[in-house]
VOPAGU-2260 file (C-alpha; in pm, 1 decimal, decimal comma):
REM VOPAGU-2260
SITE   aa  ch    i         X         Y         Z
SITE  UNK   A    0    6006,7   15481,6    5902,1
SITE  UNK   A    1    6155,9   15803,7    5797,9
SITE  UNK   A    2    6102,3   15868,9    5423,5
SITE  UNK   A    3    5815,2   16031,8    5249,5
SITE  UNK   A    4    5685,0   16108,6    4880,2
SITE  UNK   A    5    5503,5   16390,4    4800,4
SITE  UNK   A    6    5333,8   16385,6    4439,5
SITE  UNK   A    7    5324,3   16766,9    4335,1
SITE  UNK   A    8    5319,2   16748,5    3956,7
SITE  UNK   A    9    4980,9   16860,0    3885,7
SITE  UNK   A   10    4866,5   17149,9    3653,5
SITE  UNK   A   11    4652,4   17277,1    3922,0
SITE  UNK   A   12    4376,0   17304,9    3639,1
SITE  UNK   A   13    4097,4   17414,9    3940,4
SITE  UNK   A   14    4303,7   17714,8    4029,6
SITE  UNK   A   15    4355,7   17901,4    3699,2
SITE  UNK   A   16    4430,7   18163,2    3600,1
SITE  UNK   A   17    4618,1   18228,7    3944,0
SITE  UNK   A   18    4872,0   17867,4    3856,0
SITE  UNK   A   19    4892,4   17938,9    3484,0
SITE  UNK   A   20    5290,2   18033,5    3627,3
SITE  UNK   A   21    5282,8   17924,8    3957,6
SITE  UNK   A   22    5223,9   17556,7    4093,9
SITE  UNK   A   23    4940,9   17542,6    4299,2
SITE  UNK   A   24    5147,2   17398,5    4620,7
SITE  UNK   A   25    5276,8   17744,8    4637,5
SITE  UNK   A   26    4945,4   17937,9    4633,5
SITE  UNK   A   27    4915,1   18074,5    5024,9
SITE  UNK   A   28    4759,0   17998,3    5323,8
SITE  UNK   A   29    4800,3   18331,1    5481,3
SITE  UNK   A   30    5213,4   18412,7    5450,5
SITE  UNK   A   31    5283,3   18018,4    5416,0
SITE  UNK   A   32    5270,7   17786,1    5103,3
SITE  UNK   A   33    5043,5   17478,5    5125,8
SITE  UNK   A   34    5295,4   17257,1    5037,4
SITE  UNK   A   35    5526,0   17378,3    5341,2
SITE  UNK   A   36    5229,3   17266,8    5575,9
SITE  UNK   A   37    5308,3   16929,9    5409,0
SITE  UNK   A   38    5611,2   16913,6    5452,6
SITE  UNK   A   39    5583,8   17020,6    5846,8
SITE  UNK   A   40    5353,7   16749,4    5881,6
SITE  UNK   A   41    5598,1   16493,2    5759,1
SITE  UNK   A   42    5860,8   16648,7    5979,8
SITE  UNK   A   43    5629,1   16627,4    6291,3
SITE  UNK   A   44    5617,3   16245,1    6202,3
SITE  UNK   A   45    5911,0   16194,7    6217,7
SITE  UNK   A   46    5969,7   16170,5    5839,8
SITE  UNK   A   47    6298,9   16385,4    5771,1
SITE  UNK   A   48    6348,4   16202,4    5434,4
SITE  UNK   A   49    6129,4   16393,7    5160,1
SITE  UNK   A   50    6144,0   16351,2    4782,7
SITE  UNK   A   51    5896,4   16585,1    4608,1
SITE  UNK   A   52    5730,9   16459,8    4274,5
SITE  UNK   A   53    5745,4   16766,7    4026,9
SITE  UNK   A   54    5673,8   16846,1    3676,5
SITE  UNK   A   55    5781,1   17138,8    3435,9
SITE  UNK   A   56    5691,6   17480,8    3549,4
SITE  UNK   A   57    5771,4   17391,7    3926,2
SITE  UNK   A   58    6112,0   17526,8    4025,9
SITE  UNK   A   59    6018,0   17744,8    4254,1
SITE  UNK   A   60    5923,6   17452,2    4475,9
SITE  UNK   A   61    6275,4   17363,6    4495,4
SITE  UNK   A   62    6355,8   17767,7    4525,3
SITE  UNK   A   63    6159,5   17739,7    4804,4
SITE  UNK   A   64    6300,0   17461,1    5018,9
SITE  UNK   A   65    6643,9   17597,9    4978,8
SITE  UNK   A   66    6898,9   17862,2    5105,2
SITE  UNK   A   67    6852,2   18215,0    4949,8
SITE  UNK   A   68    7156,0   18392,5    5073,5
SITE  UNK   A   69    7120,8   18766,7    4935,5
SITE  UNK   A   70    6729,0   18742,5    5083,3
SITE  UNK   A   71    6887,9   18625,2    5399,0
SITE  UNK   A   72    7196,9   18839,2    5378,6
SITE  UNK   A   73    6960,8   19186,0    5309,4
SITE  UNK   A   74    6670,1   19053,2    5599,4
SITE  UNK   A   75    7033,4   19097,3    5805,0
SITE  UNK   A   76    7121,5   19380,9    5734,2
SITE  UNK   A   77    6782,9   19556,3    5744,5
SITE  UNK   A   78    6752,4   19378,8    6077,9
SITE  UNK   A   79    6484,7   19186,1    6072,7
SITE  UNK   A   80    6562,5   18898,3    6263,3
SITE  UNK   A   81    6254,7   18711,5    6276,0
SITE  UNK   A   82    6232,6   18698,6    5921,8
SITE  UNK   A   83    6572,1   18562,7    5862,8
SITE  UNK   A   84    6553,4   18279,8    6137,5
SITE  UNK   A   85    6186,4   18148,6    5944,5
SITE  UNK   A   86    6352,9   18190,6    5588,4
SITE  UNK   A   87    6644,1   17977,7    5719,0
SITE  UNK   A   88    6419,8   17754,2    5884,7
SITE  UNK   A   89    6255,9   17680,1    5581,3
SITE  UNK   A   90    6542,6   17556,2    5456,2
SITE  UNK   A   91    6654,4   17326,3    5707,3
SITE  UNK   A   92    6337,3   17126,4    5798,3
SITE  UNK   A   93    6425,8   16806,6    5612,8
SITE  UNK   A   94    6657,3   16647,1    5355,7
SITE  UNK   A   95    6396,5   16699,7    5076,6
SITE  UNK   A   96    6482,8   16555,1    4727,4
SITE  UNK   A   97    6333,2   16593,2    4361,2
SITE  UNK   A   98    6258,0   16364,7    4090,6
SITE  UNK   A   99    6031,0   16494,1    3777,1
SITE  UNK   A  100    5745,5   16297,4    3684,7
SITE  UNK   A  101    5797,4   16337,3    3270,1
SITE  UNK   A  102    5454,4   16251,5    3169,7
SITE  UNK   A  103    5127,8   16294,7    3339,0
SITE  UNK   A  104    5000,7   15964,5    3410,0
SITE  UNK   A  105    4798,8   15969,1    3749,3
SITE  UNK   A  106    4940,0   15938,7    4129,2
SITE  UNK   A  107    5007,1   15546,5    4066,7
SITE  UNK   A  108    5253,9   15682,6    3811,1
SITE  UNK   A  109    5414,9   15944,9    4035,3
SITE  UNK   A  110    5484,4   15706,0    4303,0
SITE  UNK   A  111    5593,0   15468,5    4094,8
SITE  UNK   A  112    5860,4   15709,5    3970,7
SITE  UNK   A  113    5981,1   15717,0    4298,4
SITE  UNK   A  114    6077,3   15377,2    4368,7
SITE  UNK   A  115    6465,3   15412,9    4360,4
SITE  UNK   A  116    6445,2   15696,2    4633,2
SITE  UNK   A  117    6227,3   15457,9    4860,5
SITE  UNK   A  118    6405,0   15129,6    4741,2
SITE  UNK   A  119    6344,8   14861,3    4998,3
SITE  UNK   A  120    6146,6   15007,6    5259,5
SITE  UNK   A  121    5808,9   15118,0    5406,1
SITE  UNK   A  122    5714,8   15482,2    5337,9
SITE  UNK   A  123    5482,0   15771,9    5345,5
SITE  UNK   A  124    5302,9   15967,9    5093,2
SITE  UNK   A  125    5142,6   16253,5    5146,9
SITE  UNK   A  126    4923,7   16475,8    4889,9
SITE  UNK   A  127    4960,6   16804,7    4841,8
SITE  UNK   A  128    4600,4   16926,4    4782,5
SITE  UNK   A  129    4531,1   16783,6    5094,0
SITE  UNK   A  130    4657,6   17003,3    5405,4
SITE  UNK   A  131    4619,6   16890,7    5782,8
SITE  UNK   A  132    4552,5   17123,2    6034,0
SITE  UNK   A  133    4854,1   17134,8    6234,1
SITE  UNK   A  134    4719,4   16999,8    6571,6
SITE  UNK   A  135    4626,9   16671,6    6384,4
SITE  UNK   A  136    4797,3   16381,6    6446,0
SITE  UNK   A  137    4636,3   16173,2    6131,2
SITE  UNK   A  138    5000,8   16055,5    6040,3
SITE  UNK   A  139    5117,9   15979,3    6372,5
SITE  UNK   A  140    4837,1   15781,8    6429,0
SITE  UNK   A  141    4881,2   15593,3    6061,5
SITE  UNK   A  142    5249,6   15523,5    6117,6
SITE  UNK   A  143    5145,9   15415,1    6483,4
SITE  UNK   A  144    4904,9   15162,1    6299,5
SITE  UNK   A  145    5150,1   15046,5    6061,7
SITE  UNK   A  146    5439,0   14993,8    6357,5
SITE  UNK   A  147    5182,4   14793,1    6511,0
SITE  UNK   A  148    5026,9   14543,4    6165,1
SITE  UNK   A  149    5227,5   14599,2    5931,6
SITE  UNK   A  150    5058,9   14647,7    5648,8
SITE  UNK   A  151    4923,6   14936,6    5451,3
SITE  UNK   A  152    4767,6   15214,6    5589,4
SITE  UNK   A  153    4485,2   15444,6    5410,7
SITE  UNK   A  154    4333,8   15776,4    5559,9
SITE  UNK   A  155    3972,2   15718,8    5553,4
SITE  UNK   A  156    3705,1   16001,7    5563,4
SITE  UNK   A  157    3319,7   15961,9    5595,5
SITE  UNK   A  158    3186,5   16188,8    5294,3
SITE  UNK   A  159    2846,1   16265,2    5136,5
SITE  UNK   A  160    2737,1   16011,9    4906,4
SITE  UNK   A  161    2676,1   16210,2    4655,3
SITE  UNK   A  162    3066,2   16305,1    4659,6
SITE  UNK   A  163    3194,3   16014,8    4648,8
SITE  UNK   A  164    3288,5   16022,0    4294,0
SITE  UNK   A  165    3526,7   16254,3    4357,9
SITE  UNK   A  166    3733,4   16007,3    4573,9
SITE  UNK   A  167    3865,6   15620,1    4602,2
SITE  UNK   A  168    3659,0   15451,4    4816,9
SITE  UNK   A  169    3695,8   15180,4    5075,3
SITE  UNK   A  170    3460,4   14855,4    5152,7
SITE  UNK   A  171    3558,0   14804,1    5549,3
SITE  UNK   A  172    3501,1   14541,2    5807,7
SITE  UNK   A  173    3578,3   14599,4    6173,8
SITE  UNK   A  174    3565,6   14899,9    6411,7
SITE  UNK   A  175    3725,2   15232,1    6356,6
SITE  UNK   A  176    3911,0   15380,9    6373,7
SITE  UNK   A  177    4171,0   15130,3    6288,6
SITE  UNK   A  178    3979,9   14868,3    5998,0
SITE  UNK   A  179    4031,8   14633,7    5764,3
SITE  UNK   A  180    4005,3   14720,4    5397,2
SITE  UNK   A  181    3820,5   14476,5    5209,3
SITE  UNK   A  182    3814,8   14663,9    4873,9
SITE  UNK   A  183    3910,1   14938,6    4733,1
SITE  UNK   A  184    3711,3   15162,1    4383,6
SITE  UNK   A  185    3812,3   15444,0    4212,1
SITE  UNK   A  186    3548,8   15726,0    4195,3
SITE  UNK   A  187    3262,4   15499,0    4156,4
SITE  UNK   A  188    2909,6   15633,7    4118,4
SITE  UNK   A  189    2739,5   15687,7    4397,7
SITE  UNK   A  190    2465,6   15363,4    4370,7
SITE  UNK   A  191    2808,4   15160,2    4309,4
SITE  UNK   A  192    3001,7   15270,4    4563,5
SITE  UNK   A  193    3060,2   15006,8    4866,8
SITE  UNK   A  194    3057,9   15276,1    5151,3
SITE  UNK   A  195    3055,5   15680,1    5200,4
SITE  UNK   A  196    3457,2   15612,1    5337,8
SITE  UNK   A  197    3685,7   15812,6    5078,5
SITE  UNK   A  198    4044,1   15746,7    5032,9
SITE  UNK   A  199    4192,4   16076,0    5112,5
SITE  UNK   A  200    4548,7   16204,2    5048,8
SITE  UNK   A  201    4749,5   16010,9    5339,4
SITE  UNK   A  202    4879,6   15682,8    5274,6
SITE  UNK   A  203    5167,2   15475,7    5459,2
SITE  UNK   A  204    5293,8   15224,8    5210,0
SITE  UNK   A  205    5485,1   14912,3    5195,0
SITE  UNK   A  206    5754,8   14868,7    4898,9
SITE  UNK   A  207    5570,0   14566,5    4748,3
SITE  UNK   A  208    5347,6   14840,6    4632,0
SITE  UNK   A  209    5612,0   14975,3    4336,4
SITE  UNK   A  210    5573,0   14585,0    4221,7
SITE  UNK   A  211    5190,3   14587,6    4221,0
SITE  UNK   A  212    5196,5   14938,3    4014,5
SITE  UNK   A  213    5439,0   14793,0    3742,3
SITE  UNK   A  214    5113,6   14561,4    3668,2
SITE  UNK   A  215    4834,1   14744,1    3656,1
SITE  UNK   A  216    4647,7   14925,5    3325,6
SITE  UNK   A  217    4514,6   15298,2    3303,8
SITE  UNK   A  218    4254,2   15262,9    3498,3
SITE  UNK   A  219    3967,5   15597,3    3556,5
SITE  UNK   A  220    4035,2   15835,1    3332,2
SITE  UNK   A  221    4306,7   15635,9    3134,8
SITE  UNK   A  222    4575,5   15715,4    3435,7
SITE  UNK   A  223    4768,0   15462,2    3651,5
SITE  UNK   A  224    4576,2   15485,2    3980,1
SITE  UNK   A  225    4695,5   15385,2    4315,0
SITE  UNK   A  226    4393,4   15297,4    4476,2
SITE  UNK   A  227    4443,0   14945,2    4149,2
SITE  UNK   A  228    4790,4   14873,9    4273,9
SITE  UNK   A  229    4639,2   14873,9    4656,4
SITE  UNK   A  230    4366,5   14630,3    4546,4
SITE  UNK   A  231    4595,3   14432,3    4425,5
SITE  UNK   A  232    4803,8   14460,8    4729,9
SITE  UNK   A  233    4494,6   14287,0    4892,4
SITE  UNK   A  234    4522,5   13916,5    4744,0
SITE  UNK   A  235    4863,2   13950,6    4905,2
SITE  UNK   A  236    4836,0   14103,9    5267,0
SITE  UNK   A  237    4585,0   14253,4    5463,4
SITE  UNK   A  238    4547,1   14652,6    5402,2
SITE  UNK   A  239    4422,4   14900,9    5650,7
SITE  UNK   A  240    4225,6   15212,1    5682,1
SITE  UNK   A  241    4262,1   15470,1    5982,2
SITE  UNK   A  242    3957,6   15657,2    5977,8
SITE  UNK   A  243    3928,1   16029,9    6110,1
SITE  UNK   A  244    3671,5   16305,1    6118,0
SITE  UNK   A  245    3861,0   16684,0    6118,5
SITE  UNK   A  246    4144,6   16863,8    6074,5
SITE  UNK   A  247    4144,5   16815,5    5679,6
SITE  UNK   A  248    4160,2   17119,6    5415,9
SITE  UNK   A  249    4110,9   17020,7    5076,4
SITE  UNK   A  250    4267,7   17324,1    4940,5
SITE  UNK   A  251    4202,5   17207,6    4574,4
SITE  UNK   A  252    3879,1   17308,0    4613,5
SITE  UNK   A  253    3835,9   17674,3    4614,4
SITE  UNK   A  254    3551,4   17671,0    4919,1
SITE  UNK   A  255    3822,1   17460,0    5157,0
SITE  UNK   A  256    4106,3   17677,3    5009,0
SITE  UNK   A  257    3917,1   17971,6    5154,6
SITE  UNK   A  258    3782,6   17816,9    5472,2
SITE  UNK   A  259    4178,3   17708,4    5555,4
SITE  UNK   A  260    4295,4   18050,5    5494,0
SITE  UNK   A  261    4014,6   18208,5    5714,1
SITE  UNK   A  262    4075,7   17889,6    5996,4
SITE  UNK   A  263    4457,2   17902,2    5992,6
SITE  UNK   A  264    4449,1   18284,3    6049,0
SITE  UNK   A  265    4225,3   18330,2    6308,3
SITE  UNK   A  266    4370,2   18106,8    6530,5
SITE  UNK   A  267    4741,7   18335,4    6459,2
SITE  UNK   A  268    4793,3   18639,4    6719,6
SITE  UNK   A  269    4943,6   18820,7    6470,8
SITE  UNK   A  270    4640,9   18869,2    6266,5
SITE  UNK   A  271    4348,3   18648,8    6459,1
SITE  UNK   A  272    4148,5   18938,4    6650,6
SITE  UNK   A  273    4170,8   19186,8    6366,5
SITE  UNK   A  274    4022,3   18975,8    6114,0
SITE  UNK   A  275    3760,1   18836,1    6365,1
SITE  UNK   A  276    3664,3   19162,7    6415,4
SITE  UNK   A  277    3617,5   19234,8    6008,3
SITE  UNK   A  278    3409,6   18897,9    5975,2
SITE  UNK   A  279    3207,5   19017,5    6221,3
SITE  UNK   A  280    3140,2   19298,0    6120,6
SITE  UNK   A  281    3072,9   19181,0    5749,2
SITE  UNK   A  282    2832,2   18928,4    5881,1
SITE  UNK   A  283    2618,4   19212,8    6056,5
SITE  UNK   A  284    2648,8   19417,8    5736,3
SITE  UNK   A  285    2503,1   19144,9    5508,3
SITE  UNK   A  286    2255,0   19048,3    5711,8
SITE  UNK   A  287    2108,8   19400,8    5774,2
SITE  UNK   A  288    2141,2   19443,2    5403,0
């Protein structure tokens, strides 16, 4: 397997005012935009392949991913080295590709619009709210699963109840962390949902899904949702779920967007002790006041 999709159309609604001009895949995580972790991640996995799903207002995605020879040429000149081998790094990491997704219709829609990039084969996609930390081999592992069945593969979380609205979730049978998925509901209430497992933003894919979205009806919240064309994947093959515990930052939620910021940058030498040293501090200072 080598390609992956990565929808990033979204307004970014949670994160205003601060993506009223910027996407939200570019907002930070210390001197690094999310979606770069993203794309890393497919890299590590051996996916080199990458065709980003974009809207209007999200150039500077593409600006990003590509050569930017008078910053390069003046991080030169100034000397700065190490700067100028990470900007050209940057651009080099995969073949990455674009396709707009014209009208906001939910993630079935945005894959769907990327069926002639994928064509006939199995594939990856990967959400963009959704950063891994990068020691975790969740995709490895998927793709590993896949390799071995065959079928689909869904990341699979254990969440609170109560949040499971927020999510897809998955009715299992068998052990983890590799299960069967039985069925498959989009943000159900909590008394109707079949398990606490949540869908979360890793899938590995088969092509037979692009056939199984040009079927389905809006769905929740009168958008084309994957987690319909999966279910109806079901009747067909069997569908798996790799279930994990840690190393995901849902930086669409402001909390996680903090808590990956404050993770990601302790564990850096550059700026690690220093800011271990503030927290610490701050702690004592709130709790003595």
């Amino acid at each position: 397997m080598r390609k992956a999709v990565i929808p990033a159309a979204g307004l970014g609604t949670r994160f205003l005012p601060a993506t009223k001009a910027q996407p939200k895949e570019m907002l930070p995580l210390v001197d690094k935009p999310a979606i770069q972790y993203v794309v890393e991640e497919a890299v590590r996995a051996g996916l080199t392949d990458i065709l980003i799903v974009t809207g209007r207002g999200k150039s500077s995605l593409e600006d990003h991913f590509d050569r930017s020879l008078e910053l390069e040429a003046h991080l030169e000149a100034s000397g700065k080295l190490d700067e100028l081998a990470e900007v050209r790094a940057v651009a080099e990491l995969a073949t990455i590709h674009y396709v707009r997704q014209k009208v906001p219709r939910g993630l079935g829609h945005a894959v769907a619009v990327a069926s002639e990039h994928v064509g006939d084969e199995p594939f990856a996609v990967l959400l963009g709210d959704d950063v891994m930390h990068p020691d975790s081999r969740l995709l490895e592992d998927m793709l590993a699963a896949h390799a071995e069945r065959g079928g689909p593969v869904l990341a699979l979380k254990e969440v609170d109840k109560d949040d499971i609205a927020a999510y897809g979730c998955a009715a299992v049978e068998g052990r983890p962390p590799v299960v069967g998925v039985t069925a498959i509901v989009e943000k159900p209430e909590p008394a109707d949902a079949p398990s606490n497992l949540a869908v979360i933003g890793r899938y590995v894919l088969t092509p037979d899904i692009f056939a199984a979205l040009s079927r389905i009806e809006p769905g929740h919240g009168g958008e084309l949702q994957l987690t319909d064309a999966i279910g109806q994947l079901m009747g067909q093959r069997p569908v798996y779920g790799f279930v994990f515990q840690t190393g995901r930052f849902d930086v669409g939620n402001k909390l996680d967007y903090l808590r990956a910021t404050v993770e990601l940058a302790l564990e850096r030498a550059d700026v690690g002790p220093p800011l271990r040293e503030f927290l610490t501090e701050l702690v004592r200072r709130t709790e003595e006041a």
